[in-house]
DSSP file (Angstrom, degrees, kcal/mol; ACC not computed):
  #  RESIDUE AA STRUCTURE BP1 BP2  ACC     N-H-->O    O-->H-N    N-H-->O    O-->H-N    TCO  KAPPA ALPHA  PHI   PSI    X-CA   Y-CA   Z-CA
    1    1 A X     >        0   0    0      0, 0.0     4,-1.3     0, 0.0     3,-0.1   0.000 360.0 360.0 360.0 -14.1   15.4  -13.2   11.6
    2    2 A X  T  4  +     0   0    0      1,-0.3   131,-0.1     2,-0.2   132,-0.1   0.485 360.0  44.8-133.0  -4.5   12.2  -14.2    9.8
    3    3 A X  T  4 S+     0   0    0      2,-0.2    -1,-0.3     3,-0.1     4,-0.3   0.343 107.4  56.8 -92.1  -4.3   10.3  -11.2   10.8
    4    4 A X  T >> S+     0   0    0      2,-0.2     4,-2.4     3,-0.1     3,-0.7   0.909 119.8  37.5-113.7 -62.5   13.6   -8.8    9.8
    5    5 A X  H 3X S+     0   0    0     -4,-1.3     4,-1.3     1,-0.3     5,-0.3   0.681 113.4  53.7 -71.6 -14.8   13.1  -10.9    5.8
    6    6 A X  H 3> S+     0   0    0      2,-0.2     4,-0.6     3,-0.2    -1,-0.3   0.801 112.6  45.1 -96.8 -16.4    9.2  -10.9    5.8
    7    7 A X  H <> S+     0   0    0     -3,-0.7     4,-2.9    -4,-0.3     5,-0.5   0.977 120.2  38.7 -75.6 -54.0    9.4   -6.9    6.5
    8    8 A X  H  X S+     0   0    0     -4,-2.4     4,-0.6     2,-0.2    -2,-0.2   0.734 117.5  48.2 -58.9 -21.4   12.2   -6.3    3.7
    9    9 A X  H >X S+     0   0    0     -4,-1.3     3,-1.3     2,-0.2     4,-1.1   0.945 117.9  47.8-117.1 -83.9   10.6   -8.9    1.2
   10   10 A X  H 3X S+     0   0    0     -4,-0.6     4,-1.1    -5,-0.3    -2,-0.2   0.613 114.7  43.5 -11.2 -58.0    7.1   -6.9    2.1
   11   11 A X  H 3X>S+     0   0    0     -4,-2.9     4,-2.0     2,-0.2     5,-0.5   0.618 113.6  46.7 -99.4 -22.4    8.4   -3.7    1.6
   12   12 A X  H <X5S+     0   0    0     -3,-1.3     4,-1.6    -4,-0.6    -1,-0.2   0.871 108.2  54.5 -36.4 -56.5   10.4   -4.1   -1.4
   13   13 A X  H  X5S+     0   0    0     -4,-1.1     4,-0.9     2,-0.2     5,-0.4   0.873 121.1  31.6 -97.0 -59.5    7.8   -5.8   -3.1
   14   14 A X  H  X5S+     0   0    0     -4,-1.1     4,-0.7     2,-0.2    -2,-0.2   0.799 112.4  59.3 -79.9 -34.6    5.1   -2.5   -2.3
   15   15 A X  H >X5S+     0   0    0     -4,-2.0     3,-0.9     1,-0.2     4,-0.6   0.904 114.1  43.9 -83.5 -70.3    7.9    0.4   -2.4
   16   16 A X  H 3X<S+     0   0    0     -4,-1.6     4,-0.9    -5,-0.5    -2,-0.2   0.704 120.2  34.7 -66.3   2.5    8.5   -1.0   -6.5
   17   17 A X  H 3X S+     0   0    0     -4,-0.9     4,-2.5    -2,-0.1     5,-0.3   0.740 121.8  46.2-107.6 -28.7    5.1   -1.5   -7.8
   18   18 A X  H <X S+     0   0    0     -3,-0.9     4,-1.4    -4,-0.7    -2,-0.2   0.674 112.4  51.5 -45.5 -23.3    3.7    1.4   -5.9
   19   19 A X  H  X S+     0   0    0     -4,-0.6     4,-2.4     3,-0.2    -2,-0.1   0.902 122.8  35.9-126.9 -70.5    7.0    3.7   -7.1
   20   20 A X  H  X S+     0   0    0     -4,-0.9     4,-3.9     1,-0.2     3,-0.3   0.897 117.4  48.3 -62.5 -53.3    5.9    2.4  -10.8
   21   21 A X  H  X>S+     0   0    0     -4,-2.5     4,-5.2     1,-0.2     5,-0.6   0.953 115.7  44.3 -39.6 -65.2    2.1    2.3  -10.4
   22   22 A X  I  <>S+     0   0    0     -4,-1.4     5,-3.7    -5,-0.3     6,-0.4   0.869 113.7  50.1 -54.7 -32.1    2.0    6.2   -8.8
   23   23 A X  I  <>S+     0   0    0     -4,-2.4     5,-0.5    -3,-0.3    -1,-0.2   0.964 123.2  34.7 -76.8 -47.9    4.7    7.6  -11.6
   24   24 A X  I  <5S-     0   0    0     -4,-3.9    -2,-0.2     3,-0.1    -3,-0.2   0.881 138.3  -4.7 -80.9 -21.7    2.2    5.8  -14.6
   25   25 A X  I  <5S+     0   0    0     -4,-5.2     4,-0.4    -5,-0.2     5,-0.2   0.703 124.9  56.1-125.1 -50.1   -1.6    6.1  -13.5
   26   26 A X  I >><S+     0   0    0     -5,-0.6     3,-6.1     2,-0.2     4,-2.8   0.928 112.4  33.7 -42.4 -73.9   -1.9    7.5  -10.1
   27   27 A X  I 3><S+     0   0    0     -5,-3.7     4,-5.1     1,-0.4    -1,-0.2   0.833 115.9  57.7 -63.9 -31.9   -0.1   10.9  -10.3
   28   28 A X  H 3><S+     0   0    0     -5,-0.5     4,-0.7    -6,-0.4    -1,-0.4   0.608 112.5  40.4 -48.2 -15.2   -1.2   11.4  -13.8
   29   29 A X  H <> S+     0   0    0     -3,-6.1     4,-2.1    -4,-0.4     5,-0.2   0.777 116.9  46.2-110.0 -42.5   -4.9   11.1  -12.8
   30   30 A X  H  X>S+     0   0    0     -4,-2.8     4,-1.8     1,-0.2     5,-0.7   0.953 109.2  56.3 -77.4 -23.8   -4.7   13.0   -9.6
   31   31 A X  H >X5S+     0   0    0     -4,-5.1     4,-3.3    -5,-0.3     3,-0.6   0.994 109.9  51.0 -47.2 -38.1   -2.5   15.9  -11.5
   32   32 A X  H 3<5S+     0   0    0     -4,-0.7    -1,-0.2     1,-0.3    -2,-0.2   0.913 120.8  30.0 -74.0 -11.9   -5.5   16.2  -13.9
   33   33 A X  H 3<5S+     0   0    0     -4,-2.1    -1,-0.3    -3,-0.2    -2,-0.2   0.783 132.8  31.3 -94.5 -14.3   -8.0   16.5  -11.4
   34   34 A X  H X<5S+     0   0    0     -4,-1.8     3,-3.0    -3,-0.6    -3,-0.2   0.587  82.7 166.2-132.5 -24.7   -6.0   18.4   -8.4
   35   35 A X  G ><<S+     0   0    0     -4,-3.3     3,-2.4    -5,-0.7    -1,-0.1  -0.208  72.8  10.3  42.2-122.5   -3.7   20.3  -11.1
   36   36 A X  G 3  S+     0   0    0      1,-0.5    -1,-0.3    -5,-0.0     4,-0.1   0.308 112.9  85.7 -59.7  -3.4   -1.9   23.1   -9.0
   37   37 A X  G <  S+     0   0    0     -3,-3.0    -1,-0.5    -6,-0.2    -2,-0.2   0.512  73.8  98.9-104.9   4.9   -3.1   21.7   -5.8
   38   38 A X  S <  S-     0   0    0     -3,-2.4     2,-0.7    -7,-0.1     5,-0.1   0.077  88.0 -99.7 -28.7-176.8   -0.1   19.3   -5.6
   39   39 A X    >   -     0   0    0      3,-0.3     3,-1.0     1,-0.1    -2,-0.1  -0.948  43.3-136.5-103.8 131.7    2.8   19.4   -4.0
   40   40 A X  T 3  S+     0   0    0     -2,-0.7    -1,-0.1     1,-0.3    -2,-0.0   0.445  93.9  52.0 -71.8  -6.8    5.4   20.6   -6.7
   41   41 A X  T 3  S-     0   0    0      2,-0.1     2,-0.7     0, 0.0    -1,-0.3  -0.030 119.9 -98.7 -97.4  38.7    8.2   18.9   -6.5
   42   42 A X  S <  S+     0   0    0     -3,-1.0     2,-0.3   -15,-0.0    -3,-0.3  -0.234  90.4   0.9  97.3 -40.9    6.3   15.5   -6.8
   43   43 A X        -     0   0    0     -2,-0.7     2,-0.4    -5,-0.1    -2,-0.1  -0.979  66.9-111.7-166.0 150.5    6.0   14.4   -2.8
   44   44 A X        -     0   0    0     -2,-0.3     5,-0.2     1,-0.1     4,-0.2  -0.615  36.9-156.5 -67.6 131.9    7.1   15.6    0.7
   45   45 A X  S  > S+     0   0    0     -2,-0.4     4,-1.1     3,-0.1    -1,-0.1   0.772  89.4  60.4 -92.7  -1.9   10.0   12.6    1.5
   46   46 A X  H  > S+     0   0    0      2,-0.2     4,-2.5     3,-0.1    -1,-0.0   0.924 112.3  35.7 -97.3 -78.4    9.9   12.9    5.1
   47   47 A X  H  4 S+     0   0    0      2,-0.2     5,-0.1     1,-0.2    -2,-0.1   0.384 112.9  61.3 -48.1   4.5    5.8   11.9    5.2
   48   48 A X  H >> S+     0   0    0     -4,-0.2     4,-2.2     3,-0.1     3,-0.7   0.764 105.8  43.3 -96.9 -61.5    6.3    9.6    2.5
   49   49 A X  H 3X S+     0   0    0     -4,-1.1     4,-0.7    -5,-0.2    -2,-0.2   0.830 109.4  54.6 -44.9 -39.1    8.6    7.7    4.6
   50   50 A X  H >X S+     0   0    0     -4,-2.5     4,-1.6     2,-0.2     3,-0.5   0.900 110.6  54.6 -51.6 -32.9    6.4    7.8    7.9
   51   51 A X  H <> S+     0   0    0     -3,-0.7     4,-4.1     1,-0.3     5,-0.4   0.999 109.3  40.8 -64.6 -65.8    3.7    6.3    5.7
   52   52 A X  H 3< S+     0   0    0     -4,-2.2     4,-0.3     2,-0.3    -1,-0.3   0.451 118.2  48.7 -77.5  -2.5    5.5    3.5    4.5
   53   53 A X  H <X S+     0   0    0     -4,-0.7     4,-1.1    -3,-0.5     3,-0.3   0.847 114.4  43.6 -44.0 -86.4    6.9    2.9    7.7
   54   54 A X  H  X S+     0   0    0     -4,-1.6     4,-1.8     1,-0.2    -2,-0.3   0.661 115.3  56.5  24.5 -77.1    3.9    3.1    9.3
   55   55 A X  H  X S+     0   0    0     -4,-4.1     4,-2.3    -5,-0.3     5,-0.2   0.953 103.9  42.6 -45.2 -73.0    2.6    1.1    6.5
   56   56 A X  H  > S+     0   0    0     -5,-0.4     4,-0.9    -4,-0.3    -2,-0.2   0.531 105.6  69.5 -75.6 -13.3    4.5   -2.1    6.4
   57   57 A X  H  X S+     0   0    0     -4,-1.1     4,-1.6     2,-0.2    -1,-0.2   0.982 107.9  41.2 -62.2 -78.0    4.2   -2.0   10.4
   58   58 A X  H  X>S+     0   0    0     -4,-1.8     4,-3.1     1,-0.3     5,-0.7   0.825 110.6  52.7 -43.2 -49.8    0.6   -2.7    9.5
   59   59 A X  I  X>S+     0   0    0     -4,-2.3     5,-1.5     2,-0.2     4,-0.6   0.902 117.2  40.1 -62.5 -30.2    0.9   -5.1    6.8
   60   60 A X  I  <>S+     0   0    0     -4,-0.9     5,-2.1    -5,-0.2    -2,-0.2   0.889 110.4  54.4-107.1  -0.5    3.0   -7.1    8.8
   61   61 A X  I  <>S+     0   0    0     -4,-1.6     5,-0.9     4,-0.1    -2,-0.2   0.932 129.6  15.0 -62.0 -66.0    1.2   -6.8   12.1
   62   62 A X  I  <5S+     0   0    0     -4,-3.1    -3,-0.1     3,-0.1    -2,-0.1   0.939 138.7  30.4 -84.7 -26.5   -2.3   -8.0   10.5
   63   63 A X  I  X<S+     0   0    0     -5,-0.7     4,-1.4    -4,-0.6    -3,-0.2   0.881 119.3  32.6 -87.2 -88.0   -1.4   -9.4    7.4
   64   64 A X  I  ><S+     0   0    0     -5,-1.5     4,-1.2     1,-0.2    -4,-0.2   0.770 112.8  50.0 -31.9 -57.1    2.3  -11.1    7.4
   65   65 A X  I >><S+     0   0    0     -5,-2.1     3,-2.2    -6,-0.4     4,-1.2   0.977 108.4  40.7 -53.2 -83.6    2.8  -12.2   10.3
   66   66 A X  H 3><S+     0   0    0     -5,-0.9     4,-1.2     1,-0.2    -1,-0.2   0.649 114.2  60.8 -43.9 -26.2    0.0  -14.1   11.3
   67   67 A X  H 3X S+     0   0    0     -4,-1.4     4,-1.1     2,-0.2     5,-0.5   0.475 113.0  36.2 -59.8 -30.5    0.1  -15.6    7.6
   68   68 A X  H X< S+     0   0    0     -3,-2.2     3,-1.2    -4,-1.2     4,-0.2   0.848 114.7  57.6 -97.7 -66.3    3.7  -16.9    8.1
   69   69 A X  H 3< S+     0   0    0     -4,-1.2    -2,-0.2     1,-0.3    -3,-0.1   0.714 117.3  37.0  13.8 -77.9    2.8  -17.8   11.9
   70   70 A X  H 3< S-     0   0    0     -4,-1.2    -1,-0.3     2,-0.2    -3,-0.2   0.754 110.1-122.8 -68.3 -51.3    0.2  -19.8   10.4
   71   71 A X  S << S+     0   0    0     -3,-1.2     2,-0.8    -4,-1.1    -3,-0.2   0.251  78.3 116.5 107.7   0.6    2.1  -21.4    6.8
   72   72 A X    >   -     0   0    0     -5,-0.5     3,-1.0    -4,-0.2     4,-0.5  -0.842  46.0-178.2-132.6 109.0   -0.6  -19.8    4.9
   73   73 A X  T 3> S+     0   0    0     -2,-0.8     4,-0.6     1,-0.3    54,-0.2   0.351  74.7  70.3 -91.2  19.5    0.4  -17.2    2.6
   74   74 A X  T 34 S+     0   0    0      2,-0.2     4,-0.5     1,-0.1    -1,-0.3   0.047  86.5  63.0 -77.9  18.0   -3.1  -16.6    1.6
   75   75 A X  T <> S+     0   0    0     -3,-1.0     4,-2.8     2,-0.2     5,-0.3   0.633  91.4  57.6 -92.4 -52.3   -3.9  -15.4    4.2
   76   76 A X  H  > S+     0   0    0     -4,-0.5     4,-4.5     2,-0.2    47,-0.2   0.879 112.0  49.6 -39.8 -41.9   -1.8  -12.6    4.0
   77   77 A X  H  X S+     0   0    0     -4,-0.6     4,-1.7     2,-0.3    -1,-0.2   0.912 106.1  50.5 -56.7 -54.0   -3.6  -11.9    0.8
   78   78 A X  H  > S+     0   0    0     -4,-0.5     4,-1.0     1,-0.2    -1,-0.2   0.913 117.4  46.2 -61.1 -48.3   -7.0  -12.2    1.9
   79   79 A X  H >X S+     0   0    0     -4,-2.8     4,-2.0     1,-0.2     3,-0.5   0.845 105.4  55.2 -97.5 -16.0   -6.0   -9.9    4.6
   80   80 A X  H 3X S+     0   0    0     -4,-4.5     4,-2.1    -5,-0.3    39,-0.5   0.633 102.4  54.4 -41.1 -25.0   -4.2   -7.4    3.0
   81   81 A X  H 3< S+     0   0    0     -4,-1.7    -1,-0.2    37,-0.3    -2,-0.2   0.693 101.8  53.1 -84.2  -7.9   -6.2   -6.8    1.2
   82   82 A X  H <X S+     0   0    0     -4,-1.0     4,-3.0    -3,-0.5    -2,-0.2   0.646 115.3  47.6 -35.2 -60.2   -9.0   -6.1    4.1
   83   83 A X  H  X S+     0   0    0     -4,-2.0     4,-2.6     2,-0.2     5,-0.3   0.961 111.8  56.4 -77.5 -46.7   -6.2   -3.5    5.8
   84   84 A X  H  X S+     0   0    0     -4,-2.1     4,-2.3    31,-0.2     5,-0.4   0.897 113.5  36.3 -60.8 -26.7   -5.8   -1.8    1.9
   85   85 A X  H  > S+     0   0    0      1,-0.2     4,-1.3     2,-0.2     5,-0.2   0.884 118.2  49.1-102.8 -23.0   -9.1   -1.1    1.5
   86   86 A X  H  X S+     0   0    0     -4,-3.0     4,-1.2     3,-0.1    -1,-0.2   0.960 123.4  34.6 -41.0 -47.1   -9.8   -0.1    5.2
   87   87 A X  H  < S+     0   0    0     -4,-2.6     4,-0.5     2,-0.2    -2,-0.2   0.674 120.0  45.0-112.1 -36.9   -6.8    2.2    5.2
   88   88 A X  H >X S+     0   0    0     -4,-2.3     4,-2.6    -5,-0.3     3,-0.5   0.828 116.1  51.5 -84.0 -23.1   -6.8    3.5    1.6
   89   89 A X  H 3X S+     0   0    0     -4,-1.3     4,-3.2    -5,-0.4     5,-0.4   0.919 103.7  58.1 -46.0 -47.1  -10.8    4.1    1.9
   90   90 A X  H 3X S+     0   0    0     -4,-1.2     4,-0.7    -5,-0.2    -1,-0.3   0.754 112.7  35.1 -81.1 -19.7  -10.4    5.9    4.8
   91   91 A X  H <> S+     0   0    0     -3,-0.5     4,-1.5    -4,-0.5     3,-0.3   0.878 118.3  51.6-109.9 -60.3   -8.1    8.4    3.3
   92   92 A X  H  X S+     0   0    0     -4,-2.6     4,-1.8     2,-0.2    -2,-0.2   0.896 115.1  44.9 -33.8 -48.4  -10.1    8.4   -0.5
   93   93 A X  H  X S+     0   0    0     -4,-3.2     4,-0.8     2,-0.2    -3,-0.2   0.917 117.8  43.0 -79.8 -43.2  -13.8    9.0    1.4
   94   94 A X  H >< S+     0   0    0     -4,-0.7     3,-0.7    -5,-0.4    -2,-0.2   0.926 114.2  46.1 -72.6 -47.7  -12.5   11.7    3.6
   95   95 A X  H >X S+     0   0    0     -4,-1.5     4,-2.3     1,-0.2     3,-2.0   0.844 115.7  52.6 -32.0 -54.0  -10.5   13.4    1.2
   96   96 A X  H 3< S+     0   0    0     -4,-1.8    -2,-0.2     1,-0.3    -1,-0.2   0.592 112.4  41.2 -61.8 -25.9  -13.7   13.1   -1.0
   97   97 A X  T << S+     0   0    0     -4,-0.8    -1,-0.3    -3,-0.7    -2,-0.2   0.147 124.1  34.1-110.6   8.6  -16.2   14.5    1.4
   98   98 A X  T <4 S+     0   0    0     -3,-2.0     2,-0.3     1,-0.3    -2,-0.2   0.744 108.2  68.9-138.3  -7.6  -14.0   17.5    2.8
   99   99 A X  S  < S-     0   0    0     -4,-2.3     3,-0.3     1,-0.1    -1,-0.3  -0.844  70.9-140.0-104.9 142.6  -12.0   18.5   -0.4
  100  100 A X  S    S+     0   0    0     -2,-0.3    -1,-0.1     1,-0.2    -4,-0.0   0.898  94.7  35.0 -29.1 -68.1  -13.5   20.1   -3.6
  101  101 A X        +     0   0    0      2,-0.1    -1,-0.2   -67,-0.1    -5,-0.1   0.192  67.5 128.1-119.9  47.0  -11.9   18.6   -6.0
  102  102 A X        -     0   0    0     -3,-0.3     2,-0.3    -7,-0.2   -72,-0.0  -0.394  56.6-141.5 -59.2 146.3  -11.3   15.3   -5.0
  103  103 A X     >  -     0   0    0     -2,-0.1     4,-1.4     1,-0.1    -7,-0.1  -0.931  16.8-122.2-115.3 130.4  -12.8   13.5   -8.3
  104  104 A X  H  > S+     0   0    0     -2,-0.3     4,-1.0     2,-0.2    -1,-0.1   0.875 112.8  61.9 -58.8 -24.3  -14.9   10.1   -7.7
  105  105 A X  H >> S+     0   0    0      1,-0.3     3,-3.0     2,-0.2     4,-2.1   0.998  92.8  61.5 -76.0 -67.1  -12.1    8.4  -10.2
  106  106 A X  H 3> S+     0   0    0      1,-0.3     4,-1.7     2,-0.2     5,-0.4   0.911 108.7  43.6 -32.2 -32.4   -9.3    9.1   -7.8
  107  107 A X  H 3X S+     0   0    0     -4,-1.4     4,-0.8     1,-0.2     5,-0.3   0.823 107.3  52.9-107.8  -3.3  -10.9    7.1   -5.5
  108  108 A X  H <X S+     0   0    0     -3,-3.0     4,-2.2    -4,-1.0     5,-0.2   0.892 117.0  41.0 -71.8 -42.4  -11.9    4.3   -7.5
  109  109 A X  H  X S+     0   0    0     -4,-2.1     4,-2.7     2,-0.2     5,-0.2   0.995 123.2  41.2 -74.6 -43.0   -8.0    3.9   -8.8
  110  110 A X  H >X S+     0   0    0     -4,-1.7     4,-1.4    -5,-0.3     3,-0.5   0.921 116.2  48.5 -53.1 -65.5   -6.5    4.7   -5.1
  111  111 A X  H 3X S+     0   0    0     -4,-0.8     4,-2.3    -5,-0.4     3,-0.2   0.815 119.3  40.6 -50.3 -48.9   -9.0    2.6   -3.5
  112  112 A X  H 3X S+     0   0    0     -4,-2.2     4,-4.2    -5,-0.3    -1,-0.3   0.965 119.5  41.4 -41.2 -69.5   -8.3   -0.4   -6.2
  113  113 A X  H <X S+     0   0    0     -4,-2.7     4,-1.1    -3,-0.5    -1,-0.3   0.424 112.3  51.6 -89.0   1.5   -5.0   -0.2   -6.4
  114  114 A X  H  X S+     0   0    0     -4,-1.4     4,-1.7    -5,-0.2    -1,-0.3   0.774 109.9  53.7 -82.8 -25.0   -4.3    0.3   -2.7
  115  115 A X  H  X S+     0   0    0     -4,-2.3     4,-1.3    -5,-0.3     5,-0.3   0.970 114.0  42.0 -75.6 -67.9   -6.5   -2.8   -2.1
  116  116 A X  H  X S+     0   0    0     -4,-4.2     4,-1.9     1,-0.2     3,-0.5   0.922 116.0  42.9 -51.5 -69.0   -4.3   -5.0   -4.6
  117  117 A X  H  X S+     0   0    0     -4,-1.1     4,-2.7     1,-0.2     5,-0.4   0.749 108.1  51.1 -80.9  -3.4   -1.0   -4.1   -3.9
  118  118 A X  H  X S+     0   0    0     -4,-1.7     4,-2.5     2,-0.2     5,-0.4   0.974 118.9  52.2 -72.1 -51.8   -0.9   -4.0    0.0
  119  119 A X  H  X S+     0   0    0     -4,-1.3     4,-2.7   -39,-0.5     5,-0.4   0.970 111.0  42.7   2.8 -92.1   -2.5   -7.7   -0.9
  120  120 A X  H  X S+     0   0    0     -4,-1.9     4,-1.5    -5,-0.3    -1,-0.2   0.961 114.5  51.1 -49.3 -52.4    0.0   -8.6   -3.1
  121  121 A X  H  X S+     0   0    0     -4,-2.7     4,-2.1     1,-0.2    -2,-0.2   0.839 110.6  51.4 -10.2 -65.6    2.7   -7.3   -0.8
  122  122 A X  H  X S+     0   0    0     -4,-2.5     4,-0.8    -5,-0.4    -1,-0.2   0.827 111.0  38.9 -54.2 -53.0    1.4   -9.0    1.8
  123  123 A X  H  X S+     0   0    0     -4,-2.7     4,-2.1    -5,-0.4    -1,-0.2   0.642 118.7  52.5 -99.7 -10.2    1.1  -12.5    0.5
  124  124 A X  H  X S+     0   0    0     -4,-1.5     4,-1.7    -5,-0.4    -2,-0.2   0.671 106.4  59.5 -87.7 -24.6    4.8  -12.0   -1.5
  125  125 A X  H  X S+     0   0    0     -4,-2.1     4,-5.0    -5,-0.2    -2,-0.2   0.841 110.6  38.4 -37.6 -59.1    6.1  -10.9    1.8
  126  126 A X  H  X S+     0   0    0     -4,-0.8     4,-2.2     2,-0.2     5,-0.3   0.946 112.5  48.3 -81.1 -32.7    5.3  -13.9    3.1
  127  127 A X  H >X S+     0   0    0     -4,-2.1     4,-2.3   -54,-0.2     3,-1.4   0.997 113.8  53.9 -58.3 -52.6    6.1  -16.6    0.4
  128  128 A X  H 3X S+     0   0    0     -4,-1.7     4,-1.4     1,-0.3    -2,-0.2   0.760 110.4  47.2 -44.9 -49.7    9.6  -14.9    0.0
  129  129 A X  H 3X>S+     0   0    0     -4,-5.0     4,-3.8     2,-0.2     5,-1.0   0.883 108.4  49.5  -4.6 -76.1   10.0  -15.3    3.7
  130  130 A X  H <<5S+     0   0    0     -4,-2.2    -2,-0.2    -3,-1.4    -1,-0.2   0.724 113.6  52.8 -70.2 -26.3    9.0  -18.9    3.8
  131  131 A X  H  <5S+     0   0    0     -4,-2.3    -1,-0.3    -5,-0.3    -2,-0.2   0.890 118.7  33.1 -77.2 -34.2   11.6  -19.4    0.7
  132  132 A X  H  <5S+     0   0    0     -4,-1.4    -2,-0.2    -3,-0.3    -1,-0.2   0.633 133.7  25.9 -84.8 -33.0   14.5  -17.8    2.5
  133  133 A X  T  <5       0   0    0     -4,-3.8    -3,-0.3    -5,-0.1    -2,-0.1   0.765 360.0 360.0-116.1 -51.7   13.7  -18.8    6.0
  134  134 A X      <       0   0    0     -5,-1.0    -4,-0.2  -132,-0.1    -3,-0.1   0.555 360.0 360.0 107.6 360.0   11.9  -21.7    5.8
């Protein structure tokens, strides 16, 4: 039960400030830099969902979990935000070194803002949990 609320309270919490963040700064920065090299109707939905499956698997393997386990939803924080910048790094530096016009500001704002919100996620995951389950 308390793993079934710290994954929905997680993933909630990441799919709407992610959903808001990418429509106002992200996609706008990577359109100006990547222009016609997008995908045109805004995202694949099939690989968005593996990701964010995928995704919240991870946050709540290193981050959530062991952070409710524990009682300490700073922890979650401190390590979410560990797993965002491993995980969004690794896809901003590679992209950056093997694509053209990958831009060094796309990967300061992914890197950033993957870093906060799996962080935030993470550690809102866990209070919300703690609030619901106890």
């Amino acid at each position: 039960m308390s793993l079934a609320v710290l994954f929905l309270a997680t993933s909630v919490i990441f799919l709407v400030a992610d959903a808001v963040m990418l429509r106002a700064v992200i996609q706008p920065a990577f359109a100006r830099h990547l222009g016609d090299g997008l995908y045109p109707g805004g995202f694949r939905l099939l690989p968005a969902v593996l990701f964010y499956f995928t995704y919240m698997a991870g946050v709540l393997y290193f981050a959530g979990w062991p952070a409710l386990r524990d009682g300490v939803p700073a922890q979650a924080a401190l390590n979410g935000a560990v797993l965002g910048f491993v995980a969004y790094g690794t896809y901003e530096f590679t992209s950056w070194a093997v694509m053209r016009d990958w831009h060094p500001q796309m990967v300061a704002l992914d890197l950033a803002w993957g870093t906060a919100v799996t962080a935030l996620a993470a550690w809102g995951g866990v209070v919300v949990a703690r609030m619901l389950v106890g």
